[in-house]
Every structure is written in C-alpha cells, then in structure tokens.
N, C-alpha and C positions, 0 to 999 in steps of 0.2 A: 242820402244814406240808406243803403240796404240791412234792413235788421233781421232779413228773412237768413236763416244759412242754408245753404243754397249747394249741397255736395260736398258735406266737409269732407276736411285730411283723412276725418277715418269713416265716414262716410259712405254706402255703395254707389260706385261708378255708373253711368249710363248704361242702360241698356233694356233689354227686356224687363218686366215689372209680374210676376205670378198674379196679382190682384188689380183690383180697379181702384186708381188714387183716391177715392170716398171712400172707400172699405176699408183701402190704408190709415185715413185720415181719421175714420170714423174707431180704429182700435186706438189708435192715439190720444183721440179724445175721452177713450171711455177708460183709460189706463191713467190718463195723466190725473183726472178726479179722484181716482184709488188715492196716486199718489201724495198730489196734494193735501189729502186729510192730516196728513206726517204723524202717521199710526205708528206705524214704520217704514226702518229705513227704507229708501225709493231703491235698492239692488235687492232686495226681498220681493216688493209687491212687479217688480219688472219680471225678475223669476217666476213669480208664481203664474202671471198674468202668460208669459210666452209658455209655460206648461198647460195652460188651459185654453191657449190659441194654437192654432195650426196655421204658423207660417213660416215660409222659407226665411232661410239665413239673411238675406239683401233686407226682408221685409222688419226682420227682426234689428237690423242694426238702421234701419231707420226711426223704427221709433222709440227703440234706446236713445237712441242721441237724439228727436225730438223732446224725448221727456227731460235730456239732460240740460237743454239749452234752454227749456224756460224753466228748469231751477235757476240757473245758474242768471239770467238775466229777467226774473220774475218781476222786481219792482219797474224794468222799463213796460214789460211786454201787459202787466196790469194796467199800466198806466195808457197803452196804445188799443188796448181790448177797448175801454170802458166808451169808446166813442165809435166801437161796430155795433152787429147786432146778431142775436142768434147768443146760443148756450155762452158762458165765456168760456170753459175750457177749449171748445172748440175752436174760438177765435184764437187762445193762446198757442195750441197747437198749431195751427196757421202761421203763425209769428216766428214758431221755433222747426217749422217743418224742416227735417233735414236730407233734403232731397232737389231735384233740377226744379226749376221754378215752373216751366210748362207742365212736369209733371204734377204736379199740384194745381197748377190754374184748371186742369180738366176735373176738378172736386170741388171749384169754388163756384157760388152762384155772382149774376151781374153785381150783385151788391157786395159783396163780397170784394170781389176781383178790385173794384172800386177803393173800397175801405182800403184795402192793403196796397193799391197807388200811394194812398195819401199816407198812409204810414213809411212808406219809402220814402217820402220827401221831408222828413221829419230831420233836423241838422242835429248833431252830439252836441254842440255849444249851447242849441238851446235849449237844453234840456235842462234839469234841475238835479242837485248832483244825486240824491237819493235813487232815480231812474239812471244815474250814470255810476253808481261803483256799486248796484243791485245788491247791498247788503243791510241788515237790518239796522235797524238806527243805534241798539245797545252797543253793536261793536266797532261802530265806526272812530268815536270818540278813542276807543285805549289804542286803534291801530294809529289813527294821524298821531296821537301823542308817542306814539312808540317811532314813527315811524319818517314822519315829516313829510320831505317832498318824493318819498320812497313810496305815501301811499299809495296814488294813484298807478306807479307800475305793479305795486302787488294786485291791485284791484285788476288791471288788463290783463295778471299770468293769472287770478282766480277764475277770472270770464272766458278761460280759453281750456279746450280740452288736453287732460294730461295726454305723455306720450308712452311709452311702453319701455321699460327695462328688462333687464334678464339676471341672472345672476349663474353664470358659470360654478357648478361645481367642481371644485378645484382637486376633490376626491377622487375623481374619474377623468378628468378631463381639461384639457389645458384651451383657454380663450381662442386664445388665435386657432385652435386647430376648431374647436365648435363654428368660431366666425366662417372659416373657411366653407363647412359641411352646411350651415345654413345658407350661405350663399349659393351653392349647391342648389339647393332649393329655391334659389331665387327670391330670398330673404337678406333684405341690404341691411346691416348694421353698421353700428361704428362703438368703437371701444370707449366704455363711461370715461371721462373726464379725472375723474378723482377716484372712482373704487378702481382695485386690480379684478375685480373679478365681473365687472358688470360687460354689458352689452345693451346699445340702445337702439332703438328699432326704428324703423319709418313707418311700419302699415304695424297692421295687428292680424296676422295672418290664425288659423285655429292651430294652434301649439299642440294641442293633445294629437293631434295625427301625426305629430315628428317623431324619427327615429329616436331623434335627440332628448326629447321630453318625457318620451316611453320608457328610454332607460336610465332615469333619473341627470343626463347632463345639465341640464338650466333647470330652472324656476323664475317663473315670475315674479320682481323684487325692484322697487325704487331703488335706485343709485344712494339717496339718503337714506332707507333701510339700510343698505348694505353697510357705508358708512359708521353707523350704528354697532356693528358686529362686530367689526374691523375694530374700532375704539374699544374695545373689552379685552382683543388678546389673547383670546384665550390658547394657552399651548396644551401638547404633548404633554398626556399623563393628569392634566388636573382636574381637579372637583370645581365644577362650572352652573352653576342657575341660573337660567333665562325664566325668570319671577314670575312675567307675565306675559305667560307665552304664546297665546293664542292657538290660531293654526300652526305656530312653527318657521316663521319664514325667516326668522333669525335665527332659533333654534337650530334647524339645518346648517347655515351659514358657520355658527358655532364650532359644529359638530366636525365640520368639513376644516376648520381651523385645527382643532384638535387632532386632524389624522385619525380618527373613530379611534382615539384611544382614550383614556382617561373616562371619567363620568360626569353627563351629561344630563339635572334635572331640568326635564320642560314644567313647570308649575303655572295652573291657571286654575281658578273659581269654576267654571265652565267645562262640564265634561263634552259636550259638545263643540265648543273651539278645540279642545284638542284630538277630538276624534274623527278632527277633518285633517288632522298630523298625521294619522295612519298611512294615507295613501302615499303621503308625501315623504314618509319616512323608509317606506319599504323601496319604492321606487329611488331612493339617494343612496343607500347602498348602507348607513349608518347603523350603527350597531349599538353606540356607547351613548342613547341618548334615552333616559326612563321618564315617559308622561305622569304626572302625578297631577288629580285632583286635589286641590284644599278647598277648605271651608271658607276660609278669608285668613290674613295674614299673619295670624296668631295660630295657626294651624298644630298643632302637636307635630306636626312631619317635619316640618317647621324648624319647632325647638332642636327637634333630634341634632340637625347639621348645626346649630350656632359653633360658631368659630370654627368651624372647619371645612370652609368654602374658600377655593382661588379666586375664583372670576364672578361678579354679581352682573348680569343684567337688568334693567326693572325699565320695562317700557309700558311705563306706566297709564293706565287708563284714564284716558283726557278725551277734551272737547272735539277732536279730529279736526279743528278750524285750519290744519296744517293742509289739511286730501282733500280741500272745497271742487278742485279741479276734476277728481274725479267723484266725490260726493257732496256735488253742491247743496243738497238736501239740507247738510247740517248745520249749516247757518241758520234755517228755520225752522229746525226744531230743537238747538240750544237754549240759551236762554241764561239770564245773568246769576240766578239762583243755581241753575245747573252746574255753573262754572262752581261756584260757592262749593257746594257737594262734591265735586270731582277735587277740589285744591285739597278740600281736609282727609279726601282719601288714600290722594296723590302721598301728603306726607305722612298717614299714618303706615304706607305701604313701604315707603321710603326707609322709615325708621325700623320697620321690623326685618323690612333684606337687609339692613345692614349688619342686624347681630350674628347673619351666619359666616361673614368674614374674620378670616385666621389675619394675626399679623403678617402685612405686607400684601395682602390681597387687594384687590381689584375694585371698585365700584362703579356704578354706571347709572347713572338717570336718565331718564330719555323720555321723549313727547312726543306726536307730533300734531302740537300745536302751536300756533305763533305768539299765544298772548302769553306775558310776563306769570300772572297770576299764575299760571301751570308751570314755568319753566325758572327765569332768575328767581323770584320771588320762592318755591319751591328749594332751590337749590343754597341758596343763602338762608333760609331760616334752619337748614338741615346742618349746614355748615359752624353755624352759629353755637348752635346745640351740640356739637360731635365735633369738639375737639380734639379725638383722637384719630379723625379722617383729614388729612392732608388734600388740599384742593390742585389736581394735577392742569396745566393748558394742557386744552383740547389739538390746539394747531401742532405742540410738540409731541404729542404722543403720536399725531398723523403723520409728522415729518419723520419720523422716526421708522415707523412702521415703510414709508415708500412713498408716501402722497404727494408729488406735486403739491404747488400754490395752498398747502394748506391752512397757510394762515385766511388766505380768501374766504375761507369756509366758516370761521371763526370769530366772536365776539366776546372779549375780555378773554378770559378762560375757559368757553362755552363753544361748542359746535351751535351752530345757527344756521339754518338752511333755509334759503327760500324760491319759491318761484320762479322770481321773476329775475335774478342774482343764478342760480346753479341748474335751471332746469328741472330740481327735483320736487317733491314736494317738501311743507313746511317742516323740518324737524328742529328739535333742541336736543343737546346732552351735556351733563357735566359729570367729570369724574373725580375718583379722590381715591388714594391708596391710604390704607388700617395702619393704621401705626403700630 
C-alpha cells in the first residue's frame, strides 16, 4: 500500500521542475510547521507563505496539496513518521509529497529512501482505525452514531481532494452556451447533477484569465452552495437577506435569481468578508444588492426591516466539518466546546432573522456541516419555539422548482448533502414559511 500520493488529479503533471526536489521539499516542510501550529486557518498561512516565496505555479500547487494531504491523513502519516528520523515535519512532508516518486527520491537520503520502503509495505487492514478514518477521536463517535455503516464512505470522500464547480450566471449568460466557450478553451466540464446553473470541472485551470470570469459569467460555487440559493426562491421585485453573507457566493446567486430587481441585503459581522463582495459584485453585472455591516444580530438595521422581508437566507456560521475535503485543517482545530459556542450562536441568529419575515415569507437555515448539533437539533428547537413558521420538505420545494431526484438530496424535511452520496460538499437546510 502506497501512501505517498504520487501526481494527484490536480496535481502538476510531469515535466520540467524550476527548483531542486530538496528546495522543494525543504519549503514544504518549513510551511507545513506554520501550519501545523492551527493558529490559523491552513489557506491563510499557504497565502501568506507563497507571497513570501518565489515560486512558479507547478511548485506552488505541489506543496499546496502536499500540506493538504497530511491534514487530511495526519493521524496515519504521525503514526508512520514516529519510526523515521530527521525533523518530523519533514518526514511528514515526505509521506504527503504530491508529486512523481523519482522526483522526490533525488531529496531523500539512503536512510530515508529506506524508511519510506517500509512504509509502502504498510497494509489498510492492519492498521488501527484511528490512522484509518484520520479524524480526531471527539468526532468520530456523533458520525458512526449518525451515520452507521455510511461512516466509513464519508471518511474515504473526507480523505480525497474536492473537485471544482462553477456556477453559471444566469444573468448574462445561459450554461450550455459558457459550457460550449470554455470547452473552447479546452476546459471539459459536465453540467451539475441537480443545480440548473452549475458546471463541474475535471482540472482547475486559472479561471481569473477567462474571458468568462472577467466579465462576470461563472463563479466559483459547490453544487451544494448553489442548492442553497435555489431552496430560498427568491423572485422578481422582492426584499430578500442573505444574513450571513460573507463573500457573497450566494448573495450573487440570489441576485441573479431575482433578475437584479427587487432589493437585495448582503448582512455579515465582518466588513472584511464583504469587501471581498466588491470585486465579485461589480464583475456580475448586479445592481439591486446593498452590503451592510452589523454588529451582531440584534443590529438596529436589523430591527428597521422586521416583518417586512420575502426571502430569509441565514447560512449560518458553523463548524465547516461539511468542507473537510477542501479544508481538512478544521477537524483539528474544532473542538467539542467550539461546537457548544457555534449551536447557541447558530440559534440565537436563527431567531432574530426570523423577525424580519412578512406573512407568507420565506425562511432558510443552512450549514455546512454534517453534525446534528448544528443542523436537526438547530432546526427543530427553532421549530419548537415558532409556531407561527410552518416547516416546508426540502425534496418538494426542489421538485418544484426543476430538480431532478430530489428527493435523493433529502432527509425527513431537510436538504442533507454529503460527499460521498452527491459529490458535493457536506450541506444541511431547513425551511419554513411565516404564517
């Protein structure tokens, strides 16, 4: 059993190398240390570190995806380090290099090259499962109980790198004609599954050089984001909040729902997530969508709209245990207490978006994370409380709308999305209409 990965899917291909595999090896190992400390998140200290290295694009997506692969399989490659020698990060690095194998044995010493024999001979069976589904012990117990004999294919789609969506702006531009023009380009896609507006990719080519990107047709967006968007409805002419809006990548979606008509607040804590909306929003062509700062969710700006909102979004701030695939990081720097803090925020946010729905309005919760505590649990104490929110299925409002299989998507009355089932990453939502 080879645990080296060895030119992933997304990967640089054979060929020429700008640096010497030590030099390579030796920025991997002094980046993955940053990372490791889990100060912050691992797409921060990856940025800052390739802004303060100078290396070509091939060099840079090698040891991206070396630092990703021992998050993502940490508790085996600990376990296979502690019997080399030399720094460990270094050995780890070694373990998750993502690149040709020869090219890497011209950076290993004799003893080395050795060490990492014997770790190839290492069999999955015998391993112990802790080194086999590389995730911390606190959440292993709520997944198997949630999950049964489903855990261990979620653990196989956590351990594998995501793939890349797109999301067709529907404002500019119709799928199948972008599908066409990126093929053009020599960019194979294939139409999502279940959104109308998605596109999924094979490589990960640089998007910001496309015609396409340049003048706002795609964006970068999970198949389950977009899902998300979709489930809210929002039309032509209405007063619509995306709660927690961050960058925007629903807000957009939204926006482009509504025809740029009607009014559209983006709302986030964070002037900095939404002032990476800027680019995103000049470039989409959207008109009818106003970023607004609050304080937290008793906001005065807040108050102003109660009862007189259509469509509520609230994607809610949660553990991200949904995106492990592409930020494996956060499995190890959550924590059970954390969860604790995110539920009681989850519903105290819950409860105040809901006051600014008019009768017959809209509501939407959404995660994406997999564990209950953020999601059923959330959704039914909410329920519980707000007898005058009617609990809508997810599957029917999907079917309704266009979706294919949508009941597939779905659990009770709940969108539920997972890996290793849809290809997208983990999402939940539940919805209910104001009585």
């Amino acid at each position: 059993m080879v645990f080296l990965v060895a030119g992933s899917a997304w990967g640089p291909a054979v060929g020429q190398w700008g640096m010497h595999p030590n030099a390579l090896l030796d920025s991997c190992t002094v980046l993955l240390k940053q990372v490791l400390r889990f100060d912050h998140p691992a797409d921060m200290v990856v940025s800052r570190h390739f802004r303060e290295q100078r290396l070509g694009p091939r060099e840079r997506a090698t040891v991206a995806e070396t630092i990703y692969t021992v998050l993502r399989k940490k508790n085996l490659f600990t376990y296979l380090a502690q019997h080399g020698s030399g720094p460990t990060e270094r050995r780890l690095s070694i373990l998750g290099f993502a690149a040709e194998r020869d090219f890497l044995l011209g950076a290993l010493t004799d003893q080395e090259k050795d060490w990492l024999a014997r770790c190839d001979q290492v069999k999955p069976e015998d391993l112990m499962e802790l080194h086999r589904h590389n995730l911390p012990a606190w959440l292993v117990e709520p997944l198997k109980a949630q999950l049964g004999d489903d855990f261990w294919p979620l653990v196989e789609s956590l351990n594998a790198p995501a793939g890349l969506d797109l999301r067709v702006n529907t404002l500019k531009d119709k799928r199948a004609e972008v599908q066409k023009e990126l093929a053009k380009a020599a960019i194979k896609t294939v139409a999502t599954p279940y959104s109308p507006w998605g596109l999924r990719m094979t490589t990960k080519p640089a998007l910001n050089k496309l015609d396409a990107f340049t003048r706002g047709a795609i964006e970068v967006q999970d198949e389950g984001s977009q899902l998300l968007a979709l489930l809210v409805d929002a039309k032509r002419g209405e007063m619509v909040v995306d709660f927690c809006a961050g960058a925007g990548g629903k807000t957009l979606a939204l926006g482009a729902s509504m025809r740029n008509t009607g009014r559209l607040y983006a709302f986030d804590t964070s002037g900095h997530r939404l002032d990476a909306l800027k680019p995103r929003l000049a470039r989409s062509g959207l008109s009818n969508v106003h970023p607004v700062a609050i304080a937290h969710e008793r906001d005065d700006r807040i108050k102003r709209l109660a009862g007189k909102i259509d469509r509520v979004l609230i994607d809610a701030p949660c553990s991200g245990l949904g995106t492990l695939r592409r930020n494996p990081d956060l499995k190890w720097r959550q924590s059970p207490k954390a969860i604790e803090e995110l539920t009681a925020k989850q519903a105290a946010i819950l409860q105040s978006a809901a006051r600014l729905l008019k009768p017959g309005g809209r509501l939407v919760y959404a995660t994406c994370s997999v564990l209950r505590d953020e999601n059923e649990a959330i959704a039914q104490a909410f329920g519980d409380a707000n007898k005058d929110f009617t609990p809508l299925e997810a599957s029917d409002v999907l079917t309704h709308l266009g979706v294919e299989g949508a009941a597939k998507l779905c659990s009770g009355p709940y969108l539920r999305l997972w890996p290793y089932l849809h290809q997208t990453d983990g999402f939940f939502a539940a919805v209910w209409q104001k009585i």
